[in-house]
N, C-alpha and C positions, 0 to 999 in steps of 0.2 A: 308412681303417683306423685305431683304434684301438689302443696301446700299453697294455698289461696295466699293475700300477706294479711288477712283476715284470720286464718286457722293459725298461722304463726304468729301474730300479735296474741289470739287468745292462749295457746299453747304457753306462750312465752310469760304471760301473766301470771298462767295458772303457776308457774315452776316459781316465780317471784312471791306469790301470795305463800306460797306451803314454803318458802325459804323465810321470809320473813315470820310466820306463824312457828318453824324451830329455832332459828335464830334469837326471836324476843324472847324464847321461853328457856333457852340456853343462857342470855345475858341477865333475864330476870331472877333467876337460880342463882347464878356468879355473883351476881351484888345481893344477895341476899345475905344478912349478917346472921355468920352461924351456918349457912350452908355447906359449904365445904371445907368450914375452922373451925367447927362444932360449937362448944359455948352452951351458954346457959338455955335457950329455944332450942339446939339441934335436933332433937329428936323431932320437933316438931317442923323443922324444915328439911328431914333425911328424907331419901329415897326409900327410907328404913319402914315407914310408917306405911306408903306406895305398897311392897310386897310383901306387908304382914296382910294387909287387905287383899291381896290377890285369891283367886275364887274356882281359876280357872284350872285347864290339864295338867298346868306344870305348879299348880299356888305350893306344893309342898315344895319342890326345888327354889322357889321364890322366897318361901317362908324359913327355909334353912339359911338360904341369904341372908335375913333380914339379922336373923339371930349372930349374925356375926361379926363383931364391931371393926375387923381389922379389914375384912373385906366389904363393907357399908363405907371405909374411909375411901375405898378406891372406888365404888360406884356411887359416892357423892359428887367426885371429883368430875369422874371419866363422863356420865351422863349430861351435865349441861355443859361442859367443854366440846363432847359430840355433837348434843342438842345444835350449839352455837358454831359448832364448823359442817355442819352439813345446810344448818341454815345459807352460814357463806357460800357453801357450794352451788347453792341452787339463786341464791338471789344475784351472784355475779355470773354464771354460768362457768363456773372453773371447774375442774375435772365432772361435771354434772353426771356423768354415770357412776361413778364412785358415791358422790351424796347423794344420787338417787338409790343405791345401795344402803347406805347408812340409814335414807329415811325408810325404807322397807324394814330394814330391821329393829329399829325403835318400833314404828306402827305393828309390826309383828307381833315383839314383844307386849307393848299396852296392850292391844289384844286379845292377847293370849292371857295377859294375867288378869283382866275382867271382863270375859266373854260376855254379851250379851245373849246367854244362850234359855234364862227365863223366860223372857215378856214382862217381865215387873221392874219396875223404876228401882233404879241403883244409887244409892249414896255420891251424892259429885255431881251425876247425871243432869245434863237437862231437861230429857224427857224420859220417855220409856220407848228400848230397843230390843227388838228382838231380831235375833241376830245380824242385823246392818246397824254400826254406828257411826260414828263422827271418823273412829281411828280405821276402820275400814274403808272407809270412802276415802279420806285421802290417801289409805295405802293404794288404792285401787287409783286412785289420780296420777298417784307419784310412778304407778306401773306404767300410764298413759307417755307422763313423761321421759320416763327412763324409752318406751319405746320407741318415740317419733325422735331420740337422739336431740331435743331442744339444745344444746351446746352447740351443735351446730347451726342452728336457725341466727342466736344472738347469745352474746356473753365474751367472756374472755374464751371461752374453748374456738367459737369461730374464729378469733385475732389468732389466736395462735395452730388450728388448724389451716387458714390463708399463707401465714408467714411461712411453716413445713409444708406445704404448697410450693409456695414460691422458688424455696431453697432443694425443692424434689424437681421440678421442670424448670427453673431458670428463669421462667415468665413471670412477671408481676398483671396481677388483671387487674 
């Protein structure tokens, strides 16, 4: 099957919009004062606050988390550093099956740890979800993308699968 350059522009957007939607939310975390250098707001800008609220299958494994200040230092850290390199992954097209791994496992995780599985509006929420929300849909997008392989369509992954091309047959096209 053939990709219209319609299906591949929208494809190709879509993997740009959900890179830039982790990426701002990865750099907006990193400049945050207090986020990952703790300080006088940290608790109110941890991850730590995230998984005392979690609701879901795993909120006790979340919630032993939470209680844990030496292990809260490394997923203050590790989460919008992630956030903001899978963002890059997908907004440049560079290893895009790996950050589209990365973004599955974030979106997994939010998920999991406030399942929409009431029907009643949730604290944060913008509406009321039962069981399809925001972090679903675009795990479900970014499964879209990881499948049709967009790194190849456009990005650095195509520059540099053309170049192991070139240097695998000889031929420059």
């Amino acid at each position: 099957m053939r990709l219209t350059g319609f299906q591949q522009f929208a494809l190709i957007l879509l993997r740009t919009a959900i890179g830039w939607h982790f990426a701002y939310e990865g750099f907006y975390k990193l400049m945050l004062p207090g986020w990952t250098r703790g300080g006088e707001r940290a608790a109110e800008w941890s991850a730590a606050g995230y998984l005392k609220g979690a609701t879901g299958p795993f909120a006790g494994m979340f919630h032993s988390m939470a209680a844990q200040p030496s292990l809260m230092q490394a997923v203050d850290l590790i989460v919008p550093v992630g956030l903001l390199l899978v963002g890059l992954s997908l907004m440049l097209g560079l290893l895009t099956q790996f950050g589209c791994l990365g973004a599955i496992a974030f979106l997994a995780t939010f998920y999991l740890s406030q399942p929409p599985f009431t029907g009643m509006p949730q604290t944060g929420a913008e509406g009321t979800y039962l069981f399809v929300n925001k972090n679903l849909i675009e795990l479900i997008a970014v499964l879209t993308i990881l499948a049709f392989r967009t790194g190849a369509i456009a990005g650095l992954d195509q520059l540099w699968l053309s170049k192991r091309a070139v240097r695998v047959t000889g031929v420059q096209t």
